[in-house]
C-alpha positions as a printed NumPy array, in Angstrom:
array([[  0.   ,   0.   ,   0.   ],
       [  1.271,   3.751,  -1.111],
       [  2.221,   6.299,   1.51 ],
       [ -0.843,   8.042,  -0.21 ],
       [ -3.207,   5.319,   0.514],
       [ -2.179,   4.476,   3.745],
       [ -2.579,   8.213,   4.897],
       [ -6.154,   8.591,   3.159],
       [ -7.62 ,   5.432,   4.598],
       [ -6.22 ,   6.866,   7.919],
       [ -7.721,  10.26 ,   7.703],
       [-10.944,   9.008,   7.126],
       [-11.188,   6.094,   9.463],
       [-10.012,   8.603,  12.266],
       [-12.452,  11.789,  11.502],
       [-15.44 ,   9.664,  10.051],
       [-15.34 ,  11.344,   6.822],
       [-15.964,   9.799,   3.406],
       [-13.61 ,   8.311,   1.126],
       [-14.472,   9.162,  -1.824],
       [-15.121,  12.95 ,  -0.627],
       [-11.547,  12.991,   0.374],
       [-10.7  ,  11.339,  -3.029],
       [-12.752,  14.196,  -4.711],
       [-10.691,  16.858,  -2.767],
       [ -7.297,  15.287,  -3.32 ],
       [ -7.713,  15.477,  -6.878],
       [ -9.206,  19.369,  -7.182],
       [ -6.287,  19.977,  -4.828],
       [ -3.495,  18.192,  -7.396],
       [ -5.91 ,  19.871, -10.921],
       [ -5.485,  23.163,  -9.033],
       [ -1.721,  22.924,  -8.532],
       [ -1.162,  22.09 , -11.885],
       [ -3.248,  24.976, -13.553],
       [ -0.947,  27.031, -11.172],
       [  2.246,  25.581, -12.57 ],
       [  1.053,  25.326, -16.069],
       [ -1.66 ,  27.676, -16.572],
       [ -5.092,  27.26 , -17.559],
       [ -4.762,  26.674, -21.376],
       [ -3.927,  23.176, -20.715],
       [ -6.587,  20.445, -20.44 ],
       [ -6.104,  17.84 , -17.925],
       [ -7.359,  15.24 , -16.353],
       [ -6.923,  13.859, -12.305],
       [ -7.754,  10.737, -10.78 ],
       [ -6.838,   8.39 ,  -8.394],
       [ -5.671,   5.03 ,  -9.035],
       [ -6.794,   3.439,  -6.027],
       [ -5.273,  -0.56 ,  -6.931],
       [ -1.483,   1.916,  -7.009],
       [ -2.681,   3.76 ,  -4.389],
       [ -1.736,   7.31 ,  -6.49 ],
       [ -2.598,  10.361,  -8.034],
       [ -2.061,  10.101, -12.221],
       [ -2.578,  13.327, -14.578],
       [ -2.948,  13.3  , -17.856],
       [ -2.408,  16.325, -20.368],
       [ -4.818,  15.98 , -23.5  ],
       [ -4.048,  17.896, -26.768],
       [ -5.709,  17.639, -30.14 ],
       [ -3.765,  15.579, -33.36 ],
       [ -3.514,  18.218, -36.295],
       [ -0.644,  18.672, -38.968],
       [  0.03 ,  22.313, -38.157],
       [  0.254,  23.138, -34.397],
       [ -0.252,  26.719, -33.665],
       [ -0.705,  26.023, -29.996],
       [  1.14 ,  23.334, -28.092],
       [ -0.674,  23.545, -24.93 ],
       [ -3.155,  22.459, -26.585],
       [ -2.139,  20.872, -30.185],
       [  0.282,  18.166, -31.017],
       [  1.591,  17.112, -34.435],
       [  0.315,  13.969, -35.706],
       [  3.794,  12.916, -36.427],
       [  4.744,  12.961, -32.869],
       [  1.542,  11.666, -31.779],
       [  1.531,   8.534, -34.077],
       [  5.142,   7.581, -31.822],
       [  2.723,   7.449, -28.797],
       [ -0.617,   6.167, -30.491],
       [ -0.133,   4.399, -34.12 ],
       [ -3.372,   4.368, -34.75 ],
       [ -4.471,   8.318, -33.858],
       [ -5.897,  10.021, -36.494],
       [ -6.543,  14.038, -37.33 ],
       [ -8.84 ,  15.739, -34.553],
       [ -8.768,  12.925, -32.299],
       [ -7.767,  14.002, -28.493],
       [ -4.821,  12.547, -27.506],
       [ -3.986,  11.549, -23.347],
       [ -0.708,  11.716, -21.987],
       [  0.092,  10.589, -18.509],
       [  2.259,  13.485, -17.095],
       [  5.242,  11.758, -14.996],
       [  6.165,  14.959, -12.933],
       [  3.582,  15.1  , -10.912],
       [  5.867,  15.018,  -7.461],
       [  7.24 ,  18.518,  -8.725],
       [  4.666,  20.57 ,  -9.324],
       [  6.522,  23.225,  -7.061],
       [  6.367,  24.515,  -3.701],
       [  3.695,  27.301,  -4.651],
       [  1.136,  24.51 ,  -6.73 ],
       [  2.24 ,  22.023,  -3.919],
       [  0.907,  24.76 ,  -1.215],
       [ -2.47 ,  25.234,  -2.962],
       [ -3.074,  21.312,  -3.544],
       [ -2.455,  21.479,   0.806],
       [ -4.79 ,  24.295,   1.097],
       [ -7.343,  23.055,  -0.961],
       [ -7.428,  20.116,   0.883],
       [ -7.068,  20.969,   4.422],
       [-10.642,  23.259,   3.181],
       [-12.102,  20.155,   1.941],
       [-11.216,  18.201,   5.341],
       [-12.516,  20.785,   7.508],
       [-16.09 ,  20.79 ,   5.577],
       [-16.367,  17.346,   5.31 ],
       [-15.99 ,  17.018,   8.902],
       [-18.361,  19.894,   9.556],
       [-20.857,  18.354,   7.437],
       [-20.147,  14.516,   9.778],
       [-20.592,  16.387,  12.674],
       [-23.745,  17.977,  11.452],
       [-25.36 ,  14.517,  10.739],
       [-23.767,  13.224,  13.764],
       [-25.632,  15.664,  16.417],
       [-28.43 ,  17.288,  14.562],
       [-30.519,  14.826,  15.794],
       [-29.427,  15.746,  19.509],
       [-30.404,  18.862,  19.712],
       [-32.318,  19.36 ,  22.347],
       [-31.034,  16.914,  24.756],
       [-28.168,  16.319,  27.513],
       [-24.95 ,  15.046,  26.171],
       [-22.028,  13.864,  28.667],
       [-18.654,  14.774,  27.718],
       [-15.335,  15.583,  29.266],
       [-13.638,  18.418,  30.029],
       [-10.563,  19.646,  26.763],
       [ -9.091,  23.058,  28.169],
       [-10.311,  26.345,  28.749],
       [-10.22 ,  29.463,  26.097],
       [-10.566,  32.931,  27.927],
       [-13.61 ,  31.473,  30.002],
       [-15.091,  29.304,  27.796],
       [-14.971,  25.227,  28.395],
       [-13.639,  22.922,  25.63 ],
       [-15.733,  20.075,  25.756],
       [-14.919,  16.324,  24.202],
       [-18.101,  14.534,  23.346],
       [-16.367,  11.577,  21.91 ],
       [-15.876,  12.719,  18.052],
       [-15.822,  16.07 ,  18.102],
       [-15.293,  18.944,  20.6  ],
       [-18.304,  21.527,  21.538],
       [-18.042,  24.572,  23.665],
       [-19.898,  25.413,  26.916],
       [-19.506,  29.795,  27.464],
       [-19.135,  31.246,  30.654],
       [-22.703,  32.769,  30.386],
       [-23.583,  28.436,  30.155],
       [-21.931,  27.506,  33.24 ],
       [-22.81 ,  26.949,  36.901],
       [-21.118,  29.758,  38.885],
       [-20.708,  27.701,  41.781],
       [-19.072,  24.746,  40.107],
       [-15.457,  24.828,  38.777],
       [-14.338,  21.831,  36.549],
       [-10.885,  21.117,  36.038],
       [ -9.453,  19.137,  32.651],
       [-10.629,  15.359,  32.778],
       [-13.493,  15.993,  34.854],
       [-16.577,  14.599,  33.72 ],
       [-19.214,  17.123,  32.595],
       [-23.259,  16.775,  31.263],
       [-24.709,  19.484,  29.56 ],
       [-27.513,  20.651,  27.285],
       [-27.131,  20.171,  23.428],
       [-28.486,  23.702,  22.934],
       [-27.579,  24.357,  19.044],
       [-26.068,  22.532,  16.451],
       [-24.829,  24.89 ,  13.464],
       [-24.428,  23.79 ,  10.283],
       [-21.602,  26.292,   8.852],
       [-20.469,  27.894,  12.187],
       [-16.125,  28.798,  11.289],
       [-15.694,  28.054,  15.271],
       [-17.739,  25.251,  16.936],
       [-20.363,  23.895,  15.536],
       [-21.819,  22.818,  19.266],
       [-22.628,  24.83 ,  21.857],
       [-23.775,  23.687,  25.293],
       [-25.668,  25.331,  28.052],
       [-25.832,  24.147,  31.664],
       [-27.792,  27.395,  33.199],
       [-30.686,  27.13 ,  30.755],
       [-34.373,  26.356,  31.755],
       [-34.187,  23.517,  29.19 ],
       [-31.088,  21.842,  31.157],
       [-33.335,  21.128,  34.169],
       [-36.551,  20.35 ,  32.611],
       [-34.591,  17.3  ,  30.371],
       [-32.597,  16.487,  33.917],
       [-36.343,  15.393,  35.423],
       [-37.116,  14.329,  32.014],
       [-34.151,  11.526,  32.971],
       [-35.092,  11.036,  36.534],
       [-39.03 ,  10.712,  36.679],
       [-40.333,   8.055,  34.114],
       [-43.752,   9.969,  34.522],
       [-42.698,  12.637,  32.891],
       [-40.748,  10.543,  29.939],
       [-44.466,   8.774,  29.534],
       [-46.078,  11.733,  29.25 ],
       [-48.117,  11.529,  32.563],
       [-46.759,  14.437,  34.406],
       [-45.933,  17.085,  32.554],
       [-43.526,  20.6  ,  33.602],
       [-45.729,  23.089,  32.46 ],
       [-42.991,  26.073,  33.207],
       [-39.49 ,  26.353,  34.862],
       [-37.456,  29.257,  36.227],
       [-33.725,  29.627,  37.711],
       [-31.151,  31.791,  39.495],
       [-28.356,  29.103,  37.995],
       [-26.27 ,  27.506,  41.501],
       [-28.927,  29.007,  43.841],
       [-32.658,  28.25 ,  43.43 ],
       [-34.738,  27.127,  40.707],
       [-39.161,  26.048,  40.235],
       [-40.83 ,  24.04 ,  38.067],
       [-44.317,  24.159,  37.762],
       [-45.723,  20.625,  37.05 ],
       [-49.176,  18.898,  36.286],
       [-50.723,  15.635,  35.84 ],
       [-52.893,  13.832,  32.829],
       [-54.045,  11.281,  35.542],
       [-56.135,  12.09 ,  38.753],
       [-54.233,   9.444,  40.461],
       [-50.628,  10.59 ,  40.151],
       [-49.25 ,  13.218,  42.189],
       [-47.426,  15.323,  39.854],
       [-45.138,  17.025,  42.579],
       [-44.904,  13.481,  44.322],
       [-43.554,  12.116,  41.281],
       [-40.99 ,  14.699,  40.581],
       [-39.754,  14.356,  44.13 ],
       [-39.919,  10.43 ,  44.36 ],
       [-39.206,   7.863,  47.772],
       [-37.444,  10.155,  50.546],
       [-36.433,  12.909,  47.671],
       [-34.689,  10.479,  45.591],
       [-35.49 ,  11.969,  42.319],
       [-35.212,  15.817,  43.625],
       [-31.813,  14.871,  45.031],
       [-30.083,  13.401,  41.713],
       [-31.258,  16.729,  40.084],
       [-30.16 ,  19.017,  42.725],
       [-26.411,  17.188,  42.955],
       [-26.14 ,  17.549,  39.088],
       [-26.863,  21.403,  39.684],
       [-24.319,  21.533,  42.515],
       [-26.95 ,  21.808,  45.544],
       [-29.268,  24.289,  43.669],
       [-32.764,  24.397,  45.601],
       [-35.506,  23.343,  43.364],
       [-39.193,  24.057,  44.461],
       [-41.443,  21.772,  42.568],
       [-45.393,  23.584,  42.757],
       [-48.45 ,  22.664,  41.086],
       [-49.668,  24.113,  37.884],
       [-53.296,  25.822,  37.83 ],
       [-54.946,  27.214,  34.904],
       [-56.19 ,  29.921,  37.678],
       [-53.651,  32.536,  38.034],
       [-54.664,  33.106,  41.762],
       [-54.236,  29.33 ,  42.7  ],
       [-50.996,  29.424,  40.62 ],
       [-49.405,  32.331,  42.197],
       [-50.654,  30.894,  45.595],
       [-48.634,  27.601,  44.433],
       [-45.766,  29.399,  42.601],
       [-44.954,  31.651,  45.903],
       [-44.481,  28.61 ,  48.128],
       [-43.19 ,  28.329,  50.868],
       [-45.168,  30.955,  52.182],
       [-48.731,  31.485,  52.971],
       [-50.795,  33.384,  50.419],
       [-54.417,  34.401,  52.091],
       [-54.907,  36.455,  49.456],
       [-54.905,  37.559,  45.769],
       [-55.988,  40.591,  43.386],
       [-55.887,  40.004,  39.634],
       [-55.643,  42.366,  36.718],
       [-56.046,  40.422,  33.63 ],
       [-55.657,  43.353,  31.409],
       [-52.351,  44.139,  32.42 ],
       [-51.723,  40.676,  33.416],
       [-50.293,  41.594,  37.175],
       [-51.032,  40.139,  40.439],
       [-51.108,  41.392,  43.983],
       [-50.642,  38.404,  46.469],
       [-51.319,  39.081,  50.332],
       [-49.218,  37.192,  52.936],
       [-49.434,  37.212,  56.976],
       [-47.378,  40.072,  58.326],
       [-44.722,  37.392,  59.469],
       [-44.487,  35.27 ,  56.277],
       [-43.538,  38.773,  53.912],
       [-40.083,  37.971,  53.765],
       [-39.965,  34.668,  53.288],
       [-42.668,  35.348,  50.415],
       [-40.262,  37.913,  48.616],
       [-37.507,  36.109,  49.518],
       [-33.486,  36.745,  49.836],
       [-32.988,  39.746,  47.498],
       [-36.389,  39.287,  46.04 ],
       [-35.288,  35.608,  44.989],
       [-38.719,  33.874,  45.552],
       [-41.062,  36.622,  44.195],
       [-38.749,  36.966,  41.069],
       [-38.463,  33.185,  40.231],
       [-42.633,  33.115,  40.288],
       [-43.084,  36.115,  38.396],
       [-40.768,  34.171,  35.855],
       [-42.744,  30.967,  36.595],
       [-46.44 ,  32.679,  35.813],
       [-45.029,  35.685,  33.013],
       [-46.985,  37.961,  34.871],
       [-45.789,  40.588,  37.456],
       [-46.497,  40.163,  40.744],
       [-46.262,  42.12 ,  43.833],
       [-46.209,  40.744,  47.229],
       [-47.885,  42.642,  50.283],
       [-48.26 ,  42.256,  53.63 ],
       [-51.825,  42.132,  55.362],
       [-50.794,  45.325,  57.853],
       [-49.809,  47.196,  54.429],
       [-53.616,  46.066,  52.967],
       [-55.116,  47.364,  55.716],
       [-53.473,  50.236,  56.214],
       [-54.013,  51.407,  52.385],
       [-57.612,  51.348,  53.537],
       [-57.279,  54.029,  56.164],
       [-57.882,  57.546,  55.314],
       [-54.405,  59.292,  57.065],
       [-52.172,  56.4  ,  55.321],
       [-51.972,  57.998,  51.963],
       [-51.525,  61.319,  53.586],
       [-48.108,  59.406,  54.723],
       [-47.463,  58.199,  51.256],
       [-47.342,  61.898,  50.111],
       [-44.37 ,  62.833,  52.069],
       [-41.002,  62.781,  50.003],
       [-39.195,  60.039,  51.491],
       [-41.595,  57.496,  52.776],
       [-41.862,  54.008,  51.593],
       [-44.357,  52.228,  51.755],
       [-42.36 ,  49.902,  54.308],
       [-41.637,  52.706,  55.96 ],
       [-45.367,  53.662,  56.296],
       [-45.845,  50.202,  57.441],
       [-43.585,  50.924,  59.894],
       [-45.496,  54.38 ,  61.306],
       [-49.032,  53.325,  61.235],
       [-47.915,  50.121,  63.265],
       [-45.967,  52.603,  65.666],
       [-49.235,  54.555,  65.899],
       [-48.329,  57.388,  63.339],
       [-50.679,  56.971,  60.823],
       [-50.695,  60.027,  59.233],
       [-48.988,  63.161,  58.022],
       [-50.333,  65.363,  60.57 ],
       [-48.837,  62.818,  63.231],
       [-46.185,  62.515,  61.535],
       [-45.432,  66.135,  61.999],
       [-45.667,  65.815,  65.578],
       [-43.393,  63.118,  65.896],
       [-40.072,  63.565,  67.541],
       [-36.997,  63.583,  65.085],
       [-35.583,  60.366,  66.869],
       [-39.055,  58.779,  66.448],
       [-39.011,  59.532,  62.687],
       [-35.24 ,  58.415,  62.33 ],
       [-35.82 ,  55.229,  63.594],
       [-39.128,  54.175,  62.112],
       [-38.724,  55.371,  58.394],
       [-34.625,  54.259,  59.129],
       [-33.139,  57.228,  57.839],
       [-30.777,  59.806,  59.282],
       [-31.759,  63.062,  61.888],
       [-30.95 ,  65.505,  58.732],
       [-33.458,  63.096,  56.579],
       [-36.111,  63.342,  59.204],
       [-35.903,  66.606,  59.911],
       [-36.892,  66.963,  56.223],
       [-39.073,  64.865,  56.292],
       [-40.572,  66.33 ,  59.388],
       [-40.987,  70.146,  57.922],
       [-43.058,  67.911,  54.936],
       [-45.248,  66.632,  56.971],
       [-45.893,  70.006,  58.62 ],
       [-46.656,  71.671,  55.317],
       [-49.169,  68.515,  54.687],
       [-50.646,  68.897,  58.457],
       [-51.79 ,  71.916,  57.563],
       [-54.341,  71.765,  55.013],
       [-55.407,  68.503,  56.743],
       [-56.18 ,  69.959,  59.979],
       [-58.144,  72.845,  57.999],
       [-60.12 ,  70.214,  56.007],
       [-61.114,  68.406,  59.149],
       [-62.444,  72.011,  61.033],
       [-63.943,  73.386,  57.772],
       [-67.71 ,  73.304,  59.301],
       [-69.913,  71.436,  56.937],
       [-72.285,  73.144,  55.001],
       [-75.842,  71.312,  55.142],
       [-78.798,  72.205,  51.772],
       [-81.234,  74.33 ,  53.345],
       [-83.78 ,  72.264,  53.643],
       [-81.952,  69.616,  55.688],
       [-80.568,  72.383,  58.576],
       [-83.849,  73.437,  59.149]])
């Protein structure tokens, strides 16, 4: 077997890439190096013996008795001492023995024509390799790193998982073992043609997908998910069958099922609530673990107001508005989370009065009307240390705040002495 051969049959066997498309690109590379070392007035022919295991080319001119051209003409004399019986007009085939020096330069092109060749036919095997994939975990293992993105080996080929696709809390060193989400496969991408994710929604819904046969049979289904990727994630699930517990299912014996998903996501917390068509029940469900007693729907502009116990409003909202941002992600509707003090306070007439003062929350309102100043003419009253603590600013802040309030009392305390003016009829 040739050099040639030996190195072809190698190529191929190693990147999974066609023979005869490698065959095809050897011999445009060696018919482009010749036109570069002979021009492109001369017709020629390439091919690959494959029984000698090498590249032949042969030079064809046309047999006439007066050559004007000898690219391209040969003089039947001299072509009857290569083919007795050739005749006027008939195209005559030479095999060209110098193929080996074709010169640096054509010898350059014939490598760059094929190295192009090589690199689409193995974009084109990894297309039909993984295009079928998409959409689904692969496990790979960890290449190198390239300025924060991961090099991932998938057996054939190499994909890349971004920083923006990886776990913050997690750091993988080369050789670790690594799953991920198949979340595109490009067809003519110039860098990789894979690219993973490991933060998406999609990761986690296919990671239950793996872990609860209910869902694979189409019993229980996750009707929505949401994450904050390494902290705390929810899934919103329901059930075709009155006997299965969708959120049962999804957790499994003891938290089995819960627990493979959460190690995969390096110990991110995964609420798993119950889907409702109603947007009240959902919410309810979605803002779990807390206590909703309430809930006020606009459809129109497709918000919510959900009331909670006074003691259950931060775990409602949760760390840095965690719990109340994963639901509103969960529902796609905005939601608002109140306390039932703040409810009842909107309700009294002096509380909006408090409202109008430059610098008070509505927490901090909260605060006052608990406290017993409940509204801006009490508010005025109130000492500056009073006002510093409850709205939790500073003694310059209150002291604004304070002069306010005054300028607010003021009109108030005229509107509530204005004597009321009865219709005749009535004050006699």
């Amino acid at each position: 077997m040739s050099e040639l051969k030996r190195i072809l049959d190698q190529i191929c066997r190693d990147k999974g890439i066609d023979r005869a498309l490698m065959i095809e690109a050897i011999e445009e590379a060696v018919r482009s190096a010749v036109r570069k070392k002979y021009g492109g007035k001369r017709d020629v022919e390439v091919q690959f013996n494959d029984e000698k295991g090498e590249i032949e080319v042969f030079r064809y001119r046309t047999v006439v008795d007066d050559v004007w051209d000898e690219e391209s003409e040969i003089h039947i004399d001299e072509a009857r001492k290569l083919a007795p019986d050739i005749e006027l007009e008939e195209d005559l085939g030479e095999k060209l023995d110098n193929v080996a020096e074709l010169g640096r330069i054509a010898a350059q092109s014939a490598k760059q024509v094929i190295i192009h060749r090589m690199r689409d036919a193995e974009r084109e095997v990894v297309f039909d390799m993984f295009r079928d994939r998409e959409g689904s975990i692969v496990d790979g293992i960890v290449q190198r790193f390239e300025r924060g993105k991961m090099i991932v080996n998938l057996g054939r080929t190499d994909a890349v998982l971004p920083r923006e696709g990886q776990i913050p809390k997690r750091a993988y060193k080369q050789g670790d073992r690594i799953r991920a989400y198949l979340q595109e496969v490009r067809h003519d991408a110039r860098d990789s043609q894979l690219l993973l994710s490991r933060t998406c929604n999609e990761f986690l819904i296919k990671l239950f997908e793996l872990e609860v046969p209910e869902i694979a049979e189409g019993i229980v289904k996750i009707m929505a998910a949401s994450r904050e990727p390494g902290f705390r994630a929810k899934i919103a699930v329901t059930s075709s069958e009155s006997d299965v517990d969708p959120v049962g299912a999804c957790v499994g014996v003891k938290g089995a099922r819960v627990q493979n998903v959460v190690q995969e996501l390096q110990g991110e917390r995964i609420d798993i609530v119950p889907w409702s068509p109603d947007p009240a029940r959902y919410v309810a469900n979605a803002l779990a673990p807390a206590e909703v007693t309430r809930v006020f729907v606009d459809e129109e502009e497709h918000t919510l107001l959900a009331v909670v116990p006074d003691d259950q409003l931060s775990l409602a909202i949760g760390r840095q508005g965690q719990n109340v941002r994963l639901a509103a992600r969960l529902l796609n509707w905005r939601i608002d989370v109140k306390s039932e003090a703040h409810v009842e306070n909107m309700t009294k007439p002096g509380y909006q009065s408090l409202l109008d003062v430059d610098g008070i929350s509505e927490e901090a309102a909260d605060r006052l009307s608990e406290a017993g100043v409940d509204s801006a003419v009490k508010l005025a009253e109130a000492s500056l240390t009073d006002i510093s603590r409850l709205a939790r600013v500073d003694e310059d802040q209150a002291a604004l705040i304070k002069i306010q309030a005054a300028a607010l009392a003021g009109p108030l305390r005229e509107a509530e002495t204005q004597p009321v003016n009865l219709p005749q009829d009535m004050a006699d």
